[in-house]
PyMOL CGO cylinders between C-alpha atoms (Angstrom):
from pymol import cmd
from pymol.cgo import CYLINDER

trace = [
    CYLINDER, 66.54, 199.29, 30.26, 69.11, 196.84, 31.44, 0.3, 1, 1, 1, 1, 1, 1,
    CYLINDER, 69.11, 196.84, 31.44, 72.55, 198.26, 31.90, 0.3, 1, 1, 1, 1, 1, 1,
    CYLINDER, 72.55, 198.26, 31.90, 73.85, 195.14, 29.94, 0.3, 1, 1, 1, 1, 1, 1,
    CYLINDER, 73.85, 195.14, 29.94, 72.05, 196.85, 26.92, 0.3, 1, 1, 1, 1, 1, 1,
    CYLINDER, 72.05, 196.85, 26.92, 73.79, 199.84, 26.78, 0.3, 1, 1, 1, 1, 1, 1,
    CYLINDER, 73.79, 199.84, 26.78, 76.33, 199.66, 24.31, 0.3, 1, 1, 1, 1, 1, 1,
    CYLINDER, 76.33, 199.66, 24.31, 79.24, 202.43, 23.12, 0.3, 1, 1, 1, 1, 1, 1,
    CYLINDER, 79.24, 202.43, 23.12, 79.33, 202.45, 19.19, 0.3, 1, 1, 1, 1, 1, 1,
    CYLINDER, 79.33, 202.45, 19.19, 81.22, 199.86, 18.29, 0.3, 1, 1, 1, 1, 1, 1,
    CYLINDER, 81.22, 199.86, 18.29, 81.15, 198.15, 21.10, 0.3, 1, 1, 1, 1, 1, 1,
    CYLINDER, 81.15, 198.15, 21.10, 80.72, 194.17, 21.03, 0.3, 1, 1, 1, 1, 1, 1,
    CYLINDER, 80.72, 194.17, 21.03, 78.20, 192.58, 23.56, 0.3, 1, 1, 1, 1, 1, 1,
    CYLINDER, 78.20, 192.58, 23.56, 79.05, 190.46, 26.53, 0.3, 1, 1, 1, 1, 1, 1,
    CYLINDER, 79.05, 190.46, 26.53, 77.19, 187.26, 24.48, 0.3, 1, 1, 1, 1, 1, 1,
    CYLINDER, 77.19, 187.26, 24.48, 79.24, 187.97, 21.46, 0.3, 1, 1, 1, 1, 1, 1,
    CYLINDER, 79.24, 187.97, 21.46, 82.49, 188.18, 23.44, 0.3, 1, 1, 1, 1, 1, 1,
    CYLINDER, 82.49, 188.18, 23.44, 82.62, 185.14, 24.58, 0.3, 1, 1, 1, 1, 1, 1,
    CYLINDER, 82.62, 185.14, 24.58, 81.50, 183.31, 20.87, 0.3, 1, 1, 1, 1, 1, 1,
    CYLINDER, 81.50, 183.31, 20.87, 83.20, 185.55, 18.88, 0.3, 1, 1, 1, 1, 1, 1,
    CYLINDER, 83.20, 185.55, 18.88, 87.49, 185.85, 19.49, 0.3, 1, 1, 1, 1, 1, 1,
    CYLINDER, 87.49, 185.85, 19.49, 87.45, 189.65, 19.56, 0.3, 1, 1, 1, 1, 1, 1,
    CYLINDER, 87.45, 189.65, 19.56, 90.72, 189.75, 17.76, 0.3, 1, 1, 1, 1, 1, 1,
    CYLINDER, 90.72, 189.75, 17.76, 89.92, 189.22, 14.29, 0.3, 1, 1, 1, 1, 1, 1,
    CYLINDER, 89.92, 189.22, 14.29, 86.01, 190.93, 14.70, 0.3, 1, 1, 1, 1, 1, 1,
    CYLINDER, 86.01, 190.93, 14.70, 87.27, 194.61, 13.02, 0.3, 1, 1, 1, 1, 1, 1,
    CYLINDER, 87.27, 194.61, 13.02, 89.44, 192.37, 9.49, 0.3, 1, 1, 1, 1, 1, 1,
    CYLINDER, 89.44, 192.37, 9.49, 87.84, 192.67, 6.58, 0.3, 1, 1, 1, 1, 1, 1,
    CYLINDER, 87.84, 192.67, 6.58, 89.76, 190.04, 5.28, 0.3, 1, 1, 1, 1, 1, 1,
    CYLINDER, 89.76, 190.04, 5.28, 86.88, 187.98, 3.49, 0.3, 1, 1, 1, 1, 1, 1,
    CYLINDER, 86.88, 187.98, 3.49, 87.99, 186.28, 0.58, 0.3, 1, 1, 1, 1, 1, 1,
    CYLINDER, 87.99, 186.28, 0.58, 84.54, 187.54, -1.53, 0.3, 1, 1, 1, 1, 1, 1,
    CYLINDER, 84.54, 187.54, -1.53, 85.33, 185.45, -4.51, 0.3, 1, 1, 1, 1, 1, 1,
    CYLINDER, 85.33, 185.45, -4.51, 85.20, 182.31, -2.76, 0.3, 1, 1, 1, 1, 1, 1,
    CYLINDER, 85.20, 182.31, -2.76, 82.02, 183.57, -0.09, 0.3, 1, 1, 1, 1, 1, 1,
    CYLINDER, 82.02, 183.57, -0.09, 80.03, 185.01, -2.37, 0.3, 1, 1, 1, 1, 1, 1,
    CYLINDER, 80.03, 185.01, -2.37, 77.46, 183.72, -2.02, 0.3, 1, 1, 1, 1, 1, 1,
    CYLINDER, 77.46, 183.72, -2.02, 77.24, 184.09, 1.85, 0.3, 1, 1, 1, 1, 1, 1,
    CYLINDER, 77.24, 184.09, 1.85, 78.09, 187.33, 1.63, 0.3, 1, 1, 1, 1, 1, 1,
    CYLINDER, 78.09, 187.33, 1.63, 75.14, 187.90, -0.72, 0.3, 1, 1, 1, 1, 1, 1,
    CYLINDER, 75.14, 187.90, -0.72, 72.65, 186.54, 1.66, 0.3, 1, 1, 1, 1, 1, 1,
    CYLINDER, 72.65, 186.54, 1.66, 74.28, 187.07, 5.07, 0.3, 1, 1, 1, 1, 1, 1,
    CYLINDER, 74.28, 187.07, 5.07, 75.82, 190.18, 4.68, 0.3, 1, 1, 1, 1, 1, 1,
    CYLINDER, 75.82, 190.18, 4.68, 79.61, 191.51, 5.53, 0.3, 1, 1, 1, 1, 1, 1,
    CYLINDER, 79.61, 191.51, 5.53, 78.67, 192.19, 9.21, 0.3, 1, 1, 1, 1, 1, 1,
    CYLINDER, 78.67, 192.19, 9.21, 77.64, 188.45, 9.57, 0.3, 1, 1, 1, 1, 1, 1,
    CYLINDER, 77.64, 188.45, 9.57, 80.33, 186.83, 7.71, 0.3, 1, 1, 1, 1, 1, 1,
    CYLINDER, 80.33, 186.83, 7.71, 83.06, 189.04, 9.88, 0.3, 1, 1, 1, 1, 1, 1,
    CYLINDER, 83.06, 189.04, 9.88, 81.30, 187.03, 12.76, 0.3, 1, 1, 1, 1, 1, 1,
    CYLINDER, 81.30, 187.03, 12.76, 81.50, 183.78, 12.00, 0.3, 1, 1, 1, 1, 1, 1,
    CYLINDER, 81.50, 183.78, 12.00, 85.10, 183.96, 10.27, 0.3, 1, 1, 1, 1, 1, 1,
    CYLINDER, 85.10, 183.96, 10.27, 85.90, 184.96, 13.81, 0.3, 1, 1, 1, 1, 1, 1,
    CYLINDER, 85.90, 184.96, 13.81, 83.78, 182.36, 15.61, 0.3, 1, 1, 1, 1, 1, 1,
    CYLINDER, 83.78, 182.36, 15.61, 85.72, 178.88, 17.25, 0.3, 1, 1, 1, 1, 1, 1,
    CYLINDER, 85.72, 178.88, 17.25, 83.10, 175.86, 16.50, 0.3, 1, 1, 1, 1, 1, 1,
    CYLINDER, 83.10, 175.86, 16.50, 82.69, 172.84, 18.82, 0.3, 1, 1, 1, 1, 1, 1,
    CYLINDER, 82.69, 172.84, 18.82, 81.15, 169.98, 17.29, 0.3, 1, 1, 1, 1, 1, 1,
    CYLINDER, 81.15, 169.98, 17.29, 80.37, 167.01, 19.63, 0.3, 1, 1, 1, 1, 1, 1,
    CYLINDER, 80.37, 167.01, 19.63, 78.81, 163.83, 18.02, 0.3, 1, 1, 1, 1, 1, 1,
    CYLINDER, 78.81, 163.83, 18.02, 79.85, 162.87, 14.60, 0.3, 1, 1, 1, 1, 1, 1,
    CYLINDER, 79.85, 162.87, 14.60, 77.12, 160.78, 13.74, 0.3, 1, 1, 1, 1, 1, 1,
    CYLINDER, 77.12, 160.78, 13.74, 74.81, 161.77, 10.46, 0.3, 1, 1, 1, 1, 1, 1,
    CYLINDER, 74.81, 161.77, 10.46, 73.48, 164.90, 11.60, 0.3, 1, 1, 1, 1, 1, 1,
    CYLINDER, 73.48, 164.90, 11.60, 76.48, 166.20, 13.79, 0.3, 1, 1, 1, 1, 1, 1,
    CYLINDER, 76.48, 166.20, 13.79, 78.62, 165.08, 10.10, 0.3, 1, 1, 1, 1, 1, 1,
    CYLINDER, 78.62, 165.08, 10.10, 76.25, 167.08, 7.96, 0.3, 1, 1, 1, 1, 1, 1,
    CYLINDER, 76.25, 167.08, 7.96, 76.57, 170.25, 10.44, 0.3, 1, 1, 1, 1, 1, 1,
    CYLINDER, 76.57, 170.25, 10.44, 80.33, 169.76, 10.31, 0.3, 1, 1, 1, 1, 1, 1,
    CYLINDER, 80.33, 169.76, 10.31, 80.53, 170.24, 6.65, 0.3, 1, 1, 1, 1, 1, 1,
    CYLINDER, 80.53, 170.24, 6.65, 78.30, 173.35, 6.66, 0.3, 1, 1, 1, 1, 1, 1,
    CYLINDER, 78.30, 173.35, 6.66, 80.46, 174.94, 9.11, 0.3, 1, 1, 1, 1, 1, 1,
    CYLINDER, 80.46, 174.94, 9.11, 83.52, 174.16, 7.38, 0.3, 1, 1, 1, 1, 1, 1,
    CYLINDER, 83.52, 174.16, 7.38, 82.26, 175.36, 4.22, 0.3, 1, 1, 1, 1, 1, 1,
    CYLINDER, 82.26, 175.36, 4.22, 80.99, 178.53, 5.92, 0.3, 1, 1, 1, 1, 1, 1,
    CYLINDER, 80.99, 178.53, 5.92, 84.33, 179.40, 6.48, 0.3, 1, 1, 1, 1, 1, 1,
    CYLINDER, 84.33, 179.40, 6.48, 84.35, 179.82, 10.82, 0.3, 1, 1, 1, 1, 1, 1,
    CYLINDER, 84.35, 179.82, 10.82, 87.67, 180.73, 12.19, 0.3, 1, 1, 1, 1, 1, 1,
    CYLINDER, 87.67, 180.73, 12.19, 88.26, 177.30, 13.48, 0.3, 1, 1, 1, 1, 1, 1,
    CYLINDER, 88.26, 177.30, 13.48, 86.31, 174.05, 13.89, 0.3, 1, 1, 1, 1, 1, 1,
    CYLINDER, 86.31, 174.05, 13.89, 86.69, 171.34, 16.90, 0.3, 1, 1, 1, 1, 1, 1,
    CYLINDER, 86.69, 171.34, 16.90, 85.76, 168.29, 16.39, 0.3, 1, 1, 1, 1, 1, 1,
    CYLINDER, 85.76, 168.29, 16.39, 84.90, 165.44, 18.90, 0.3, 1, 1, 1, 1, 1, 1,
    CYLINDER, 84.90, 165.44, 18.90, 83.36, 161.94, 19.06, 0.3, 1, 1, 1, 1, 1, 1,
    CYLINDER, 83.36, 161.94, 19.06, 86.03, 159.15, 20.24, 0.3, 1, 1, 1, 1, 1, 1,
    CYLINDER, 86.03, 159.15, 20.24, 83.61, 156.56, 19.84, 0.3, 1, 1, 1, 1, 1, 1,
    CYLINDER, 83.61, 156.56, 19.84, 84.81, 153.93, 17.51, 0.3, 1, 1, 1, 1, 1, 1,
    CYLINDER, 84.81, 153.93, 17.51, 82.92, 153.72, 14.35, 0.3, 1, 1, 1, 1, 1, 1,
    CYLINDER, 82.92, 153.72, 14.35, 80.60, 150.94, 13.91, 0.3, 1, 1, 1, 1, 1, 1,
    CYLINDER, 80.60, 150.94, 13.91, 79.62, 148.86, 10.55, 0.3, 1, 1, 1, 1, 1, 1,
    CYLINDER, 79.62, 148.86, 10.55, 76.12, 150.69, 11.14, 0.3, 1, 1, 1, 1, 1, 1,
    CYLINDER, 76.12, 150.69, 11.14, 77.66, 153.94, 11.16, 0.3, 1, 1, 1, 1, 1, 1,
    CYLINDER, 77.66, 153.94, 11.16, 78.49, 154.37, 7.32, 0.3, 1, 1, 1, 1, 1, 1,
    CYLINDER, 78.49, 154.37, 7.32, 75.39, 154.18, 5.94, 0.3, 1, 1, 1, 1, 1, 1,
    CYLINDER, 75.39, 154.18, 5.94, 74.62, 157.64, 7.98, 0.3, 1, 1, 1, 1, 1, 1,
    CYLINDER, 74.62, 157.64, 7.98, 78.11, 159.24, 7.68, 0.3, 1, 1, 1, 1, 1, 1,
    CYLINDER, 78.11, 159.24, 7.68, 79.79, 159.98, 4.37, 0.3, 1, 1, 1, 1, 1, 1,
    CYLINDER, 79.79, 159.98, 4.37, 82.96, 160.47, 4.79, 0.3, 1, 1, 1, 1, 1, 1,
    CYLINDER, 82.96, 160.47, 4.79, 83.54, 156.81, 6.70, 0.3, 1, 1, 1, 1, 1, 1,
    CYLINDER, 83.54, 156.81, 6.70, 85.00, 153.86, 5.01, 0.3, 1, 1, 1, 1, 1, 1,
    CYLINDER, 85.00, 153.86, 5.01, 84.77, 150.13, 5.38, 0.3, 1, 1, 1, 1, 1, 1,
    CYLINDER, 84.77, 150.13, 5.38, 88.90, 150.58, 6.85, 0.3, 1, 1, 1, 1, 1, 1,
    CYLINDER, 88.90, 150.58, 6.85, 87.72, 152.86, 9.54, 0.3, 1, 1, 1, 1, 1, 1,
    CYLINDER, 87.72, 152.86, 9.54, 85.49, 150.83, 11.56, 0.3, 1, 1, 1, 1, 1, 1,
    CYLINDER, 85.49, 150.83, 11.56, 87.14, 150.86, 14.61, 0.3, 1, 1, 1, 1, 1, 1,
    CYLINDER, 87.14, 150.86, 14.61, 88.65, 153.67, 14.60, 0.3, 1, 1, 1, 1, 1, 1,
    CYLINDER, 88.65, 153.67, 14.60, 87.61, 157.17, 16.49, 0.3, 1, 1, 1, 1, 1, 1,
    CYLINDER, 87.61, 157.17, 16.49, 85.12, 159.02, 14.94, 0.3, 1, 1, 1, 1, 1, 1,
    CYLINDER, 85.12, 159.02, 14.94, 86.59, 162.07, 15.01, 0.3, 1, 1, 1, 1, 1, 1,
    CYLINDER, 86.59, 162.07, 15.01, 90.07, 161.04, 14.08, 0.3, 1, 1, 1, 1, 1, 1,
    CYLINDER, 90.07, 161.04, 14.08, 89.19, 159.72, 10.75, 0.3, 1, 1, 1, 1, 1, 1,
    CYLINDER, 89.19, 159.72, 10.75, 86.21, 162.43, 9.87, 0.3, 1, 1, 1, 1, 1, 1,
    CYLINDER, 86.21, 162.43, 9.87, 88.66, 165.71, 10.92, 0.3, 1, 1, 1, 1, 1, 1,
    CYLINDER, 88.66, 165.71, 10.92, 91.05, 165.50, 8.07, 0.3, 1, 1, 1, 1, 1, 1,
    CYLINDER, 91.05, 165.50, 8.07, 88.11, 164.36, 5.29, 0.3, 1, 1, 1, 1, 1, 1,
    CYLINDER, 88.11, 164.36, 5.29, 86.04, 167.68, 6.50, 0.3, 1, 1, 1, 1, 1, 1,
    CYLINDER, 86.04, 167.68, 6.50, 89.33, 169.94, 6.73, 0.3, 1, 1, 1, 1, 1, 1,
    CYLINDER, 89.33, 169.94, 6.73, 89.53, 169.00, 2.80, 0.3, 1, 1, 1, 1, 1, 1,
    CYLINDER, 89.53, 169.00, 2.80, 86.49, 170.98, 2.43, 0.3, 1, 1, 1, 1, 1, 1,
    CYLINDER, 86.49, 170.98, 2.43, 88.05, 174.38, 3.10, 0.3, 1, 1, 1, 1, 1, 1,
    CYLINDER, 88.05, 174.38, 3.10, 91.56, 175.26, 3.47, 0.3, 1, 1, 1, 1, 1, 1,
    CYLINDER, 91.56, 175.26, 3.47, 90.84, 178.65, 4.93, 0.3, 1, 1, 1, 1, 1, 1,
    CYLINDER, 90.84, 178.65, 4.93, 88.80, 176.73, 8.25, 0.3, 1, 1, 1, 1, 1, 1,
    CYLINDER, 88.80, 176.73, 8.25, 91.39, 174.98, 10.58, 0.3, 1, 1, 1, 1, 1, 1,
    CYLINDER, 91.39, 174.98, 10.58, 89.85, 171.32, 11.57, 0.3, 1, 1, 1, 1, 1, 1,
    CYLINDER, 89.85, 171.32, 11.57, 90.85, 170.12, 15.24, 0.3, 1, 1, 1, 1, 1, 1,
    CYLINDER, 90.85, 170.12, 15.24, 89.98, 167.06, 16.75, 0.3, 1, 1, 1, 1, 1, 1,
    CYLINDER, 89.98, 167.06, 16.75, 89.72, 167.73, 20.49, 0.3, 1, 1, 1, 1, 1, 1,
    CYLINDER, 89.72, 167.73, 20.49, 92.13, 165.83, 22.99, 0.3, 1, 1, 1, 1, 1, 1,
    CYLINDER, 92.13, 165.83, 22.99, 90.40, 163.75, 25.86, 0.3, 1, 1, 1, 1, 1, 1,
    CYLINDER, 90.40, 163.75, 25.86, 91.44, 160.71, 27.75, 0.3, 1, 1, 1, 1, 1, 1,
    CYLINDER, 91.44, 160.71, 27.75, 88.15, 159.19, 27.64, 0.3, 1, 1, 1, 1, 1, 1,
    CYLINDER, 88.15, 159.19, 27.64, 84.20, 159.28, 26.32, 0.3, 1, 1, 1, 1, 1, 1,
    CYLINDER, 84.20, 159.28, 26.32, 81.61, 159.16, 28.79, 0.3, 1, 1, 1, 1, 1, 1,
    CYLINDER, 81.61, 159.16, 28.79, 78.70, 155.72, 27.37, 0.3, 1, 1, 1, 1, 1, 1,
    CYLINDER, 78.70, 155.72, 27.37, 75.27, 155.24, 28.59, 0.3, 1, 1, 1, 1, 1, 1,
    CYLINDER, 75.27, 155.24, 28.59, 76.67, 152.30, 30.67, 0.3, 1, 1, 1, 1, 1, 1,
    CYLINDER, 76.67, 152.30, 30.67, 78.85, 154.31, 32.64, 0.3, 1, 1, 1, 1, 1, 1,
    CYLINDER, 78.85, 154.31, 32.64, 77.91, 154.64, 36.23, 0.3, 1, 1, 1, 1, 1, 1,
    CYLINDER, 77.91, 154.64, 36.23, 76.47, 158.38, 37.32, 0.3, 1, 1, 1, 1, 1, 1,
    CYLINDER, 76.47, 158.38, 37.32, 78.31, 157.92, 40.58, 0.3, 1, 1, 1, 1, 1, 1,
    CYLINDER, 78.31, 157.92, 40.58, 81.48, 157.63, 38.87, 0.3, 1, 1, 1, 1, 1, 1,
    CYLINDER, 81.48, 157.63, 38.87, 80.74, 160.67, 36.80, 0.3, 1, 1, 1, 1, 1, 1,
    CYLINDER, 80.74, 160.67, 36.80, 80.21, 162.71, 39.85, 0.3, 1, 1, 1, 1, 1, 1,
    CYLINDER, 80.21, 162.71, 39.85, 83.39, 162.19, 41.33, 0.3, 1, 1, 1, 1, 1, 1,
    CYLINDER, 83.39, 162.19, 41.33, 85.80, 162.28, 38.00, 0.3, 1, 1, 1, 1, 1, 1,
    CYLINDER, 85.80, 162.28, 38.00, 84.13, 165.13, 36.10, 0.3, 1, 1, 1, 1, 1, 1,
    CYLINDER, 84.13, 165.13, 36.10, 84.55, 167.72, 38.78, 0.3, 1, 1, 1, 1, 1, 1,
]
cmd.load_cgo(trace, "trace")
């Protein structure tokens, strides 16, 4: 048996540690009324979990969108967004909460406060970078500046 596997009771696992912020693992501040129905299928144990998890989207597109949502809903600890690529006339027949007015605009700038509607109880942040890495961009260049 692996050392790693050896666990004191109540212990949390090295894996868990680092998705789970340790700090809010022991609440049992679930709001039951509103997760219910989570709680129902999931469990307490589970739901404890994931209100304690931090979320990293990346890619806002129709699926990354629809996953966004669910994890809102689900009620996560807090959700980061990011996808700085502008959005494109082709983009809002996959995403749903894009407008005619936002084409142009960063994804994730104008999807963030739409999905933070969702759930008041899940902070939605749109994470800060400088720049988005394209298909077009050399892979010599991304050697040298992504160190």
């Amino acid at each position: 048996m692996d050392p790693q596997d050896k666990k004191q009771p109540g212990e949390v696992d090295l894996v868990t540690r680092m998705q789970v912020d340790e700090s809010v693992v022991g609440s049992n501040e679930i709001d039951e009324s509103l997760y219910s129905r989570q709680l129902y299928v999931l469990g307490h144990e589970a739901m404890k979990r994931m209100s304690a998890s931090n979320v990293l989207i990346v890619g806002l597109k129709g699926l990354g969108v629809e996953i966004a949502k669910n994890v809102a809903l689900a009620g996560v600890k807090s959700l980061t967004l990011y996808d700085p690529v502008p959005v494109a006339i082709a983009d809002l027949s996959a995403q749903f909460f894009l407008r005619p007015d936002d084409v142009g605009k960063p994804r994730d700038q104008v999807t963030a406060p739409r999905v933070a509607e969702l759930n008041a109880y899940t902070p939605v942040r749109v994470h800060a970078s400088a720049r988005y890495v394209t298909a077009a961009t050399p892979s010599s260049w991304l050697d040298v500046r992504m160190r």
